[in-house]
ZASEBA-286614 format. One line per 5 residues: their letters; for each residue x, y, z of N, C-alpha, C. Coordinates in nm, 2 decimals. Example, Ala and Ser with C-alpha at 12.3 -4.5 7.8 and 13.67 -1.06 7.14 Angstrom:
REM ZASEBA-286614
as) 1.32 -0.57 0.78 1.23 -0.45 0.78 1.32 -0.33 0.78 | 1.28 -0.22 0.71 1.37 -0.11 0.71 1.29 0.00 0.79 $
REM end
This chain:
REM ZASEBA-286614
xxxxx) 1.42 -0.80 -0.90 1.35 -0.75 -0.78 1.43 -0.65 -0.71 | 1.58 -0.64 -0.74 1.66 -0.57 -0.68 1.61 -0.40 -0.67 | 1.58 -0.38 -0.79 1.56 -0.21 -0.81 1.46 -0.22 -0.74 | 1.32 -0.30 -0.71 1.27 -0.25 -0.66 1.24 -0.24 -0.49 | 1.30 -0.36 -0.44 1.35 -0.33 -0.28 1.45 -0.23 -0.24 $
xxxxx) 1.53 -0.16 -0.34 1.62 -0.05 -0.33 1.49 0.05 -0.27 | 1.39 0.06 -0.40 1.33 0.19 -0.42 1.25 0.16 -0.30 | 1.19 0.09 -0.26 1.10 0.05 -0.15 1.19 0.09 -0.03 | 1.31 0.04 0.03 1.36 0.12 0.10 1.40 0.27 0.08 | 1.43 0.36 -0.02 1.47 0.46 -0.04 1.31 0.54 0.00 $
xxxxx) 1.20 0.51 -0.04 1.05 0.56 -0.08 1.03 0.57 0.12 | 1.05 0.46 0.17 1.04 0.42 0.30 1.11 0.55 0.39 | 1.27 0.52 0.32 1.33 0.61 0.40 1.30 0.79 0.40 | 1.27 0.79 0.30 1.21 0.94 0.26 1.09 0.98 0.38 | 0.99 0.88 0.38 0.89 0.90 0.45 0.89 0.90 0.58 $
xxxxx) 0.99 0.81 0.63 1.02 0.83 0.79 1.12 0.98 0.80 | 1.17 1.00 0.70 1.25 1.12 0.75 1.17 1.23 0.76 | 1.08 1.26 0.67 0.95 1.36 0.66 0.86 1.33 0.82 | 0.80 1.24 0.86 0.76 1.22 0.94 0.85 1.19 1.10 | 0.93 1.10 1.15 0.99 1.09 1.27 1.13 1.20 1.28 $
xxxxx) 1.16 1.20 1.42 1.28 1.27 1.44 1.41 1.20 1.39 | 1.49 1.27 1.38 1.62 1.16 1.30 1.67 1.10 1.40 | 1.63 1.12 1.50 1.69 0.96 1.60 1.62 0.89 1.61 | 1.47 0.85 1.55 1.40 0.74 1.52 1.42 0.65 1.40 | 1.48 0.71 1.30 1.47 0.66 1.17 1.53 0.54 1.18 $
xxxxx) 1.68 0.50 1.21 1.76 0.41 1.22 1.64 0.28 1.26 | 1.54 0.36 1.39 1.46 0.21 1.42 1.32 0.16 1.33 | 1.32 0.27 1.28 1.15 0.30 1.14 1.29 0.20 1.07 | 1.37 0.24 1.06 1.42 0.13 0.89 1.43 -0.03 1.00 | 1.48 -0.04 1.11 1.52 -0.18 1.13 1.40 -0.29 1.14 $
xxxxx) 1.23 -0.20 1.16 1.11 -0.22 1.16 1.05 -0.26 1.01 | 1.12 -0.20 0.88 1.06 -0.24 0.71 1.22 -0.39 0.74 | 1.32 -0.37 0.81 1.41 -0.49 0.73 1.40 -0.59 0.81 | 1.34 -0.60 0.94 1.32 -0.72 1.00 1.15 -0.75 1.02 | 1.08 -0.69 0.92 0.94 -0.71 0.92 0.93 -0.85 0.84 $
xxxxx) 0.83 -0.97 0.89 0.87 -1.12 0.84 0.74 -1.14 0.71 | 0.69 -1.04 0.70 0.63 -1.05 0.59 0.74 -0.98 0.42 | 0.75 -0.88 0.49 0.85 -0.80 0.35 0.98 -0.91 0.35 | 1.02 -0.94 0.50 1.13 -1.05 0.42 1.09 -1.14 0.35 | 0.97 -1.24 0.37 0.91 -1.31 0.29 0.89 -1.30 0.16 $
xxxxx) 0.83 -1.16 0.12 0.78 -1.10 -0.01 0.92 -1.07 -0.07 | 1.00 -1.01 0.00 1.18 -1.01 -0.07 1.18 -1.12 -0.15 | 1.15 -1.24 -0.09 1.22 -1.38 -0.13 1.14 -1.43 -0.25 | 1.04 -1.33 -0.28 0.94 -1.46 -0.37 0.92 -1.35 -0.51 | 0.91 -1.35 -0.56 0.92 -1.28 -0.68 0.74 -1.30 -0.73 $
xxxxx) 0.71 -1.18 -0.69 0.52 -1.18 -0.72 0.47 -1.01 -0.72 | 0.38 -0.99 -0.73 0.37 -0.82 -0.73 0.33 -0.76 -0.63 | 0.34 -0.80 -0.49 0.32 -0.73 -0.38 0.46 -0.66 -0.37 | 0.55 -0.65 -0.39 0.68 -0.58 -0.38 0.68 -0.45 -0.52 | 0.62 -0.42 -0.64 0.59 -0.38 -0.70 0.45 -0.26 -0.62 $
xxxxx) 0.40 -0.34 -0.59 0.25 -0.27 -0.54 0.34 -0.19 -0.46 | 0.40 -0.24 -0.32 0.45 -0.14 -0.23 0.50 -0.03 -0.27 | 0.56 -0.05 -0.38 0.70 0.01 -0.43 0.62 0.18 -0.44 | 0.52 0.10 -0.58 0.46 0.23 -0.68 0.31 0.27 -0.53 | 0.31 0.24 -0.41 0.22 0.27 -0.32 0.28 0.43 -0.26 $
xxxxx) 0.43 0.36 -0.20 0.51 0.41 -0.14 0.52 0.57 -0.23 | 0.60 0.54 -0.40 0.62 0.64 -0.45 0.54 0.72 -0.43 | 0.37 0.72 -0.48 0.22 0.78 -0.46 0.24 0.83 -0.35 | 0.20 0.83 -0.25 0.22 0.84 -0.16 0.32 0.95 -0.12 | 0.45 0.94 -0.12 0.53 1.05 -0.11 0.52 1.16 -0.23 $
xxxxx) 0.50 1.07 -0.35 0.44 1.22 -0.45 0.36 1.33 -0.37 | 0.25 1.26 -0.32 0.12 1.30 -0.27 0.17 1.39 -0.16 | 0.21 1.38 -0.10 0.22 1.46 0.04 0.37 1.57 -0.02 | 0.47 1.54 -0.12 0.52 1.66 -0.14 0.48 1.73 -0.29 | 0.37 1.68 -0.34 0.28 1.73 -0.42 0.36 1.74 -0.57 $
xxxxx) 0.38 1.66 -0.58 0.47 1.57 -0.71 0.35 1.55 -0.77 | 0.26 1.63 -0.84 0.15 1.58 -0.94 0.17 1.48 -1.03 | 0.29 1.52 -1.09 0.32 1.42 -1.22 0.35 1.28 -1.19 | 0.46 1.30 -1.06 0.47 1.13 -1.03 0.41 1.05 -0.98 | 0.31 1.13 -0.91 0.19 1.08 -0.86 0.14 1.03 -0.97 $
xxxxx) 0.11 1.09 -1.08 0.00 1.00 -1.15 0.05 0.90 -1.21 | 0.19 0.91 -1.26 0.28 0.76 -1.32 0.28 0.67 -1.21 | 0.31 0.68 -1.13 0.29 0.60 -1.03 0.19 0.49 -1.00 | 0.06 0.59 -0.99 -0.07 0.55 -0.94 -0.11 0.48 -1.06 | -0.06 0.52 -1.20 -0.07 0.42 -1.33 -0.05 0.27 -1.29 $
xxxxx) 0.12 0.26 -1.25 0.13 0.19 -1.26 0.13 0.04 -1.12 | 0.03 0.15 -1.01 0.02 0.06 -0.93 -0.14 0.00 -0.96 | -0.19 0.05 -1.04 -0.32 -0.01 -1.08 -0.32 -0.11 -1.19 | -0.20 -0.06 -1.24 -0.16 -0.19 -1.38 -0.12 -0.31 -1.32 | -0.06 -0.33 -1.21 0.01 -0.42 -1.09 -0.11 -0.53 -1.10 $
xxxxx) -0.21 -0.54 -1.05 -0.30 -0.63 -1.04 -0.44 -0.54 -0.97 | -0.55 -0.62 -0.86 -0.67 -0.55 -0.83 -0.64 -0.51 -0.72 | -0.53 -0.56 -0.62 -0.49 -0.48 -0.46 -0.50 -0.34 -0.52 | -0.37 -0.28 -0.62 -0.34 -0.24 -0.67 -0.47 -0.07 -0.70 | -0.56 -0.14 -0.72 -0.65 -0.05 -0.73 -0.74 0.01 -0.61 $
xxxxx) -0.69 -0.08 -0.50 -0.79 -0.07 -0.39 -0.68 0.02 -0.33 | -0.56 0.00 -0.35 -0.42 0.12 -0.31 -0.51 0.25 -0.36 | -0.50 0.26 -0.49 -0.50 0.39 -0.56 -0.62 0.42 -0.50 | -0.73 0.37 -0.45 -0.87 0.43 -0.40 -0.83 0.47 -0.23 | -0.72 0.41 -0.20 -0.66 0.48 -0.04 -0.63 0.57 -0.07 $
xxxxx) -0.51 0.61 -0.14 -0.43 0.75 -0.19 -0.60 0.82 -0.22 | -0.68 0.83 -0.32 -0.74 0.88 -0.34 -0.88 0.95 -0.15 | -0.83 0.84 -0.12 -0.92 0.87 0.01 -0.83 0.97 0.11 | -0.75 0.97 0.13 -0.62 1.04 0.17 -0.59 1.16 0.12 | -0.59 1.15 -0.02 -0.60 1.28 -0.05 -0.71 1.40 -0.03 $
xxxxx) -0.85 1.30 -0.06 -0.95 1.38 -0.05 -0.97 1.45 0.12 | -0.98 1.35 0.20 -0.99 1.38 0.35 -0.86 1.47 0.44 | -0.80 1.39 0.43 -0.61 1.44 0.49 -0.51 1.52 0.48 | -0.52 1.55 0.30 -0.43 1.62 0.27 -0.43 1.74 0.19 | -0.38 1.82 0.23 -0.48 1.95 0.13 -0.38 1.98 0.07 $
xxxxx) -0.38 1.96 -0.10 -0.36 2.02 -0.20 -0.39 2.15 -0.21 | -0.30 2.22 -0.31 -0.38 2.40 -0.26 -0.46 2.41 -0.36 | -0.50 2.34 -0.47 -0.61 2.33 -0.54 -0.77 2.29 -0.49 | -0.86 2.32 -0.57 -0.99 2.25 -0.51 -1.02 2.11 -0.55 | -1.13 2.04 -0.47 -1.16 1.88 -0.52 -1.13 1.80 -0.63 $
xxxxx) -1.17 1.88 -0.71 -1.17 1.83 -0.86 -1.08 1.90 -0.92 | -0.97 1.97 -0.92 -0.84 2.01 -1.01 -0.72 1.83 -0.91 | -0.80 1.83 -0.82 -0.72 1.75 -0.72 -0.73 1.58 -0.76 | -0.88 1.61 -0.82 -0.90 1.44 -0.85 -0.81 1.43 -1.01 | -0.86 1.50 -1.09 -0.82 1.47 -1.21 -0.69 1.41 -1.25 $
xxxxx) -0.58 1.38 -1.12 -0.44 1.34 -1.13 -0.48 1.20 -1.08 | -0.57 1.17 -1.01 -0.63 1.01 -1.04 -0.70 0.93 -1.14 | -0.74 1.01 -1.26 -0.82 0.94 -1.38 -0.73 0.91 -1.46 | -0.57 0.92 -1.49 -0.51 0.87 -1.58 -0.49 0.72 -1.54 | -0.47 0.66 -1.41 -0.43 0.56 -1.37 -0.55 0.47 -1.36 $
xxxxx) -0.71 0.57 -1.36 -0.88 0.50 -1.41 -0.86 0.48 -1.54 | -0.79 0.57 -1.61 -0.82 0.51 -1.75 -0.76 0.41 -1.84 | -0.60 0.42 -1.75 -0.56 0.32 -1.82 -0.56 0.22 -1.78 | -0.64 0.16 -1.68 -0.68 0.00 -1.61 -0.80 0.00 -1.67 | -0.87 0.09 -1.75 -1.01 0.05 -1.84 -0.93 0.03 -1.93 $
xxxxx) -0.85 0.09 -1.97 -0.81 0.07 -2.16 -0.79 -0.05 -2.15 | -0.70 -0.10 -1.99 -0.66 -0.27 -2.04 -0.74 -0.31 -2.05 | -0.83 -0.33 -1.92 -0.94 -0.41 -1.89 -1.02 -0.44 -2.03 | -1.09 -0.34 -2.10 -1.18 -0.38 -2.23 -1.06 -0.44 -2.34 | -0.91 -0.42 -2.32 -0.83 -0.49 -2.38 -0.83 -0.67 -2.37 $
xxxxx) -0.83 -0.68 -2.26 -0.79 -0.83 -2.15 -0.94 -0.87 -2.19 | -1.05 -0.80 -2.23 -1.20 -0.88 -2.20 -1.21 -0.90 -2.40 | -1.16 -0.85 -2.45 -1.17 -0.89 -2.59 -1.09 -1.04 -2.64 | -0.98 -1.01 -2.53 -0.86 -1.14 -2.55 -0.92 -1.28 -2.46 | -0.97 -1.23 -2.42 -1.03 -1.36 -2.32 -1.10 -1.36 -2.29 $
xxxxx) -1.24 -1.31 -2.29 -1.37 -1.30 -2.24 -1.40 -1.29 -2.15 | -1.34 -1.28 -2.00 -1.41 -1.20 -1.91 -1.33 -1.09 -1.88 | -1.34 -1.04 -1.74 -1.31 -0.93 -1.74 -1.28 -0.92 -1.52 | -1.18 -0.90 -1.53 -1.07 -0.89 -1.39 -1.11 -1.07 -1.33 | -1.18 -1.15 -1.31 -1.17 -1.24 -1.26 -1.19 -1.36 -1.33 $
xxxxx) -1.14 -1.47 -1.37 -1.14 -1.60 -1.44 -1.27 -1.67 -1.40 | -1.35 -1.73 -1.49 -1.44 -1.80 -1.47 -1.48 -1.94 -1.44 | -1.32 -1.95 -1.46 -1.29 -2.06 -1.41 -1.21 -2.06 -1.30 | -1.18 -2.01 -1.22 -1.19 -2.00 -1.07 -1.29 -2.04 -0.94 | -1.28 -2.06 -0.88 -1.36 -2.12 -0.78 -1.40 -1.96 -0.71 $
xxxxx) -1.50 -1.90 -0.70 -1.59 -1.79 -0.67 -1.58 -1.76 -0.50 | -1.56 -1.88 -0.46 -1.62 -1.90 -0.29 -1.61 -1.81 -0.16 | -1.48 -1.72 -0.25 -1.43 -1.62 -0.13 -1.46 -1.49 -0.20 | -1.54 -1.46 -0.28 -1.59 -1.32 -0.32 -1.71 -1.33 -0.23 | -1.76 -1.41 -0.19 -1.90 -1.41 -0.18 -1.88 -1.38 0.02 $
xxxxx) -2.05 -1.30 0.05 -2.05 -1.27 0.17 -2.08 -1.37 0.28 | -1.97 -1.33 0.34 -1.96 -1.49 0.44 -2.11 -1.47 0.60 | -2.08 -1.58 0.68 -2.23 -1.55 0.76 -2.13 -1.52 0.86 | -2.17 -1.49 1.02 -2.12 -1.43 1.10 -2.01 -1.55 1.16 | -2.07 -1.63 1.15 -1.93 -1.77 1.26 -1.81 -1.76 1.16 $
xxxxx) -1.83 -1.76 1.02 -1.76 -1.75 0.94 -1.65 -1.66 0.97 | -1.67 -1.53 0.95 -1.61 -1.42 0.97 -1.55 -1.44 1.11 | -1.61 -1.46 1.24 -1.54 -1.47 1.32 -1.41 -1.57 1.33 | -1.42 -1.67 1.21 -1.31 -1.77 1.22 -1.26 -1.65 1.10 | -1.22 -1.58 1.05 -1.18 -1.56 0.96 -1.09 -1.44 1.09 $
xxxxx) -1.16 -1.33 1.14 -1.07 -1.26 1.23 -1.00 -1.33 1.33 | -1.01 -1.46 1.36 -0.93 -1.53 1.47 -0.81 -1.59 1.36 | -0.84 -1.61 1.24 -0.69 -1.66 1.13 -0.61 -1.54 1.13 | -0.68 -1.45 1.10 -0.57 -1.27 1.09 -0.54 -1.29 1.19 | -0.59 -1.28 1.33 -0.50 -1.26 1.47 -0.38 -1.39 1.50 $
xxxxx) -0.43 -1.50 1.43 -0.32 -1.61 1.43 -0.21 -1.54 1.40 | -0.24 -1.54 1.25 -0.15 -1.53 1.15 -0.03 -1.37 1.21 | -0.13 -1.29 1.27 -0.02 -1.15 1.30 0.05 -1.20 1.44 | -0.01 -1.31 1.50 0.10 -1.35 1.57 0.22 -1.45 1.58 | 0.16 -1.52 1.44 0.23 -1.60 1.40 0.35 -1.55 1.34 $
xxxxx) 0.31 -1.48 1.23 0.44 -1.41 1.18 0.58 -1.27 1.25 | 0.52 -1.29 1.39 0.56 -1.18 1.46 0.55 -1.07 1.43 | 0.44 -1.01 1.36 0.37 -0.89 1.33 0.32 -0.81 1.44 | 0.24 -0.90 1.58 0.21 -0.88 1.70 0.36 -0.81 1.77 | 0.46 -0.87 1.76 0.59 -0.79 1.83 0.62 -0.70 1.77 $
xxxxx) 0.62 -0.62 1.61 0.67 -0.58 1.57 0.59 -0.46 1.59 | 0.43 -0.45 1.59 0.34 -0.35 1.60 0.39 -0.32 1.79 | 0.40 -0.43 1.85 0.45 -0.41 2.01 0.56 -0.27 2.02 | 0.66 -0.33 1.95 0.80 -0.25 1.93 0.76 -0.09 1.91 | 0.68 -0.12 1.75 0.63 0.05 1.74 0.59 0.13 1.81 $
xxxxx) 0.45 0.06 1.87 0.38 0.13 2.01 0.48 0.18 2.08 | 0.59 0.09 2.15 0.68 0.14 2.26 0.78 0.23 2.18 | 0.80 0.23 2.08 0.89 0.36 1.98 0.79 0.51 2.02 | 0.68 0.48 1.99 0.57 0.59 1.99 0.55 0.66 2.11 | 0.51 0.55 2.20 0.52 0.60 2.32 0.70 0.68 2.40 $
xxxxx) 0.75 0.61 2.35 0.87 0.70 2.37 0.89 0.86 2.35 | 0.87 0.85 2.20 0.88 0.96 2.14 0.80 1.06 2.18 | 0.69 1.01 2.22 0.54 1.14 2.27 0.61 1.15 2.38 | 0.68 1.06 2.51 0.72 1.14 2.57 0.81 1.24 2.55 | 0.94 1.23 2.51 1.00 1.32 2.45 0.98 1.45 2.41 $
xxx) 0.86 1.42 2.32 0.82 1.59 2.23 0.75 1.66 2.36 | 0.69 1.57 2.50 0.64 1.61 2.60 0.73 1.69 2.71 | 0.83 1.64 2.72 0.98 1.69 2.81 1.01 1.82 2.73 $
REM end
């Protein structure tokens, strides 16, 4: 997992330096190394640290217009698992809305169908080898399905637990007051 918490901070560091002043970065990095989810995900060897990784790369391809690594990338954060895909449909929303390529729409998408095609190649691969196809049938179903309204409200009161549980609430606290700092600054 080592190479890839390197690259995750290196992909990280890149991005804060493109984006904040260089007297913020020191605290943009102390915010990815005392964040208690990534320390967590450090510790456990699963593909959320992978996803980040090849998120991260995309991502910075994307905005300095690295066509090619963008698409290896985006390959292989779709090969990762289904998050994985719901990433590559961000980048892809990002791109479309946000960020302007000097190309038009569609010279623009066509750098996201390599990483569509090759999670179909597996996919009809994986469904020949085992018969279904992205979710097990033997799984318990219960949380695909659309929940009723009390439901979901206990469901948004576990996410606000949980972000304050994990001190995600202080750390999003911290940023704000980084932010607000900073706007004053660029304001002076």
């Amino acid at each position: 997992m080592m190479p890839f918490l390197l690259g995750i901070g290196w992909e990280y560091y890149k991005l804060c330096r493109r984006l904040l002043p260089s007297n913020f970065i020191p605290y943009a990095l102390l915010l990815l190394v005392f964040q208690p989810t990534f320390i967590t995900q450090s510790i456990l060897i699963g593909y959320d640290l992978f996803m980040v990784y090849f998120f991260l790369l995309a991502f910075n391809a994307l905005i300095n217009q690295q066509k090619y690594l963008f698409t290896i990338a985006t390959i292989f954060l779709c090969l990762c698992n289904v998050r994985g895909v719901m990433l590559h449909i961000v980048l892809l929303l990002l791109c479309t809305f946000f960020i302007n390529w000097k190309r038009d729409t569609t010279v623009r998408t066509l750098y996201f169908l390599p990483a569509l095609i090759a999670l179909s190649l597996w996919a009809i691969y994986h469904q020949s080898q085992t018969g279904w196809f992205l979710f097990s049938p033997l799984r318990e179903n219960t949380h695909e399905s659309l929940l009723p309204a009390n439901m979901m409200l206990k469901q948004f009161s576990f996410i606000g637990w949980k972000l304050a549980d994990f001190g995600n609430l202080v750390m999003w606290l911290m940023a704000a007051l980084l932010w607000l700092v900073f706007r004053k600054q660029m304001m002076d």
